[in-house]
C-alpha positions as CSV (number, residue, x, y, z in Angstrom):
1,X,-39.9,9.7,8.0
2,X,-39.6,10.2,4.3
3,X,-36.5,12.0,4.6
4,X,-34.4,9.1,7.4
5,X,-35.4,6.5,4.9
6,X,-34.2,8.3,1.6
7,X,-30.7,9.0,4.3
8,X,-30.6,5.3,5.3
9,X,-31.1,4.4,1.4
10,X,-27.9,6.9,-0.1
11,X,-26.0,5.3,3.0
12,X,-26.5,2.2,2.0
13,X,-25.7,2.7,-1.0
14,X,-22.0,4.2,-0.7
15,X,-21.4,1.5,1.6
16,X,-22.0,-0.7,-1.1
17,X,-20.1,1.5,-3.4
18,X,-17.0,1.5,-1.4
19,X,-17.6,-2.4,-0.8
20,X,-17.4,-3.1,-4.7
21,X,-14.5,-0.7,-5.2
22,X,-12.6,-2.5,-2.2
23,X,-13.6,-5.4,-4.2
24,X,-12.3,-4.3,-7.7
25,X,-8.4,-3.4,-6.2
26,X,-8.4,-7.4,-4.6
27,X,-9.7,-8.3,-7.5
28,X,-8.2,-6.8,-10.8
29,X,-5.3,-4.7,-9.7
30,X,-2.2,-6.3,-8.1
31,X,1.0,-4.8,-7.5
32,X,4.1,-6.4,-7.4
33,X,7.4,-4.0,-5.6
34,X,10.7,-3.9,-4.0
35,X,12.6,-1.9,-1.7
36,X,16.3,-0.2,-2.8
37,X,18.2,2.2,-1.7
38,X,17.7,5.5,-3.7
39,X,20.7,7.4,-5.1
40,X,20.9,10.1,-2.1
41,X,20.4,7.0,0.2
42,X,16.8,7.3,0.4
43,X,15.1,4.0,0.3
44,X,12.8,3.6,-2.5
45,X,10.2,1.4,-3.4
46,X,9.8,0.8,-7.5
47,X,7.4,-2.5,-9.1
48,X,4.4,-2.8,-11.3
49,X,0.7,-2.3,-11.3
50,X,-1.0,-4.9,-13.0
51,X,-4.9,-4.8,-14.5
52,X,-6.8,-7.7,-14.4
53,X,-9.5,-6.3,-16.0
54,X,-10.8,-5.2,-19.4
55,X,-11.0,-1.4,-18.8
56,X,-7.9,0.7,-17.8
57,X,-7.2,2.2,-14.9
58,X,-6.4,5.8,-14.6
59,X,-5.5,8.6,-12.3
60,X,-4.2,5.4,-9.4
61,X,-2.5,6.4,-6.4
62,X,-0.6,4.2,-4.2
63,X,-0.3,4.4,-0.4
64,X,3.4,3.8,0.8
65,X,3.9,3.1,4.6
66,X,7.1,2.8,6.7
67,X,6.8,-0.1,8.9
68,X,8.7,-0.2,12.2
69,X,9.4,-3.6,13.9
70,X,6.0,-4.0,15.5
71,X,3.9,-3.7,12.4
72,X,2.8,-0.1,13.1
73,X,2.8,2.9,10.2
74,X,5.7,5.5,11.0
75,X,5.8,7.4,8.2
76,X,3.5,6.8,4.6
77,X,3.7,9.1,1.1
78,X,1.9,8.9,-1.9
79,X,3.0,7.4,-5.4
80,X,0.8,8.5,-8.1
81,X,1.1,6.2,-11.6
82,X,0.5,9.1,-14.4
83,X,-0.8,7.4,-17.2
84,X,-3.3,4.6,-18.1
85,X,-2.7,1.3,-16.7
86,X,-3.7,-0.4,-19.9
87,X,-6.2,-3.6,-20.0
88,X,-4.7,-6.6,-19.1
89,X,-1.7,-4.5,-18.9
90,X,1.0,-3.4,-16.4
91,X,2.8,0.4,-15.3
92,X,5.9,0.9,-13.4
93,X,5.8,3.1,-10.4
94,X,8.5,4.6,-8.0
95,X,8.3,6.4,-5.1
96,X,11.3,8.0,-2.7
97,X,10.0,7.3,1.3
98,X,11.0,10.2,3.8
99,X,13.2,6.9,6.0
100,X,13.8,3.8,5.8
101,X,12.1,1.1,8.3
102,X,11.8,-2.4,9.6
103,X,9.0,-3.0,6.6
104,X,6.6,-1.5,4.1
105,X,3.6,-2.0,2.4
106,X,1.8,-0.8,-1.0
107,X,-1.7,-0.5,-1.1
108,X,-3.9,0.9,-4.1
109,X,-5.6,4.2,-2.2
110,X,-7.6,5.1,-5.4
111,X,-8.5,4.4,-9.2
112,X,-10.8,4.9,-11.4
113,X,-11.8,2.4,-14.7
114,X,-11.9,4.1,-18.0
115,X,-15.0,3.9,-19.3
116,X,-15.1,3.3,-23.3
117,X,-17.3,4.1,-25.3
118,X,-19.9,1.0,-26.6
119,X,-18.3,-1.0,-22.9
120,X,-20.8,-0.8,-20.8
């Protein structure tokens, strides 16, 4: 009995954990992009990521999907921003897609906050 409570708690728990983090990207990170075609004729989608908050955010990756017409994912790659996305700050990213397509869209797939020393 022990045991299916102390399981139901930890669940609970990263539940909540991903909740707050889901909460954190709406929140304090926003990320403003565009769509050009690439020098080999690749599309390419470049912008900004901006933090919102007072701790920066390192080792970000992006989530870049291929739309078709209907909405659905056809093809996604990964843009990784390789430094610190400073406090109330902004980086550039860029990212080369496999095809081009009827849409995209650029989510944040994963962060982390910086934790300083004396912040928290």
């Amino acid at each position: 009995m022990a045991g299916r409570s102390v399981a139901a708690l930890l669940a609970a728990l990263l539940i909540a954990a991903g909740a707050g983090w889901a909460q954190d990207v709406t929140r304090y990170l926003r990320l403003e992009w565009e769509v050009s075609q690439g020098r080999r004729g690749h599309a390419v989608v470049s912008g900004y990521l901006y933090n919102d908050y007072g701790l920066p955010a390192v080792r970000v990756q992006l989530r870049v999907e291929v739309l078709d017409a209907s909405g659905q994912t056809v093809s996604e790659t990964t843009a990784y921003i390789d430094r610190e996305v400073p406090p109330l700050g902004r980086a550039y990213f860029e990212a080369s897609l496999p095809r081009a397509g009827a849409g995209y869209r650029v989510t944040v797939n994963y962060f982390d906050w910086l934790m300083i020393p004396g912040s928290g």
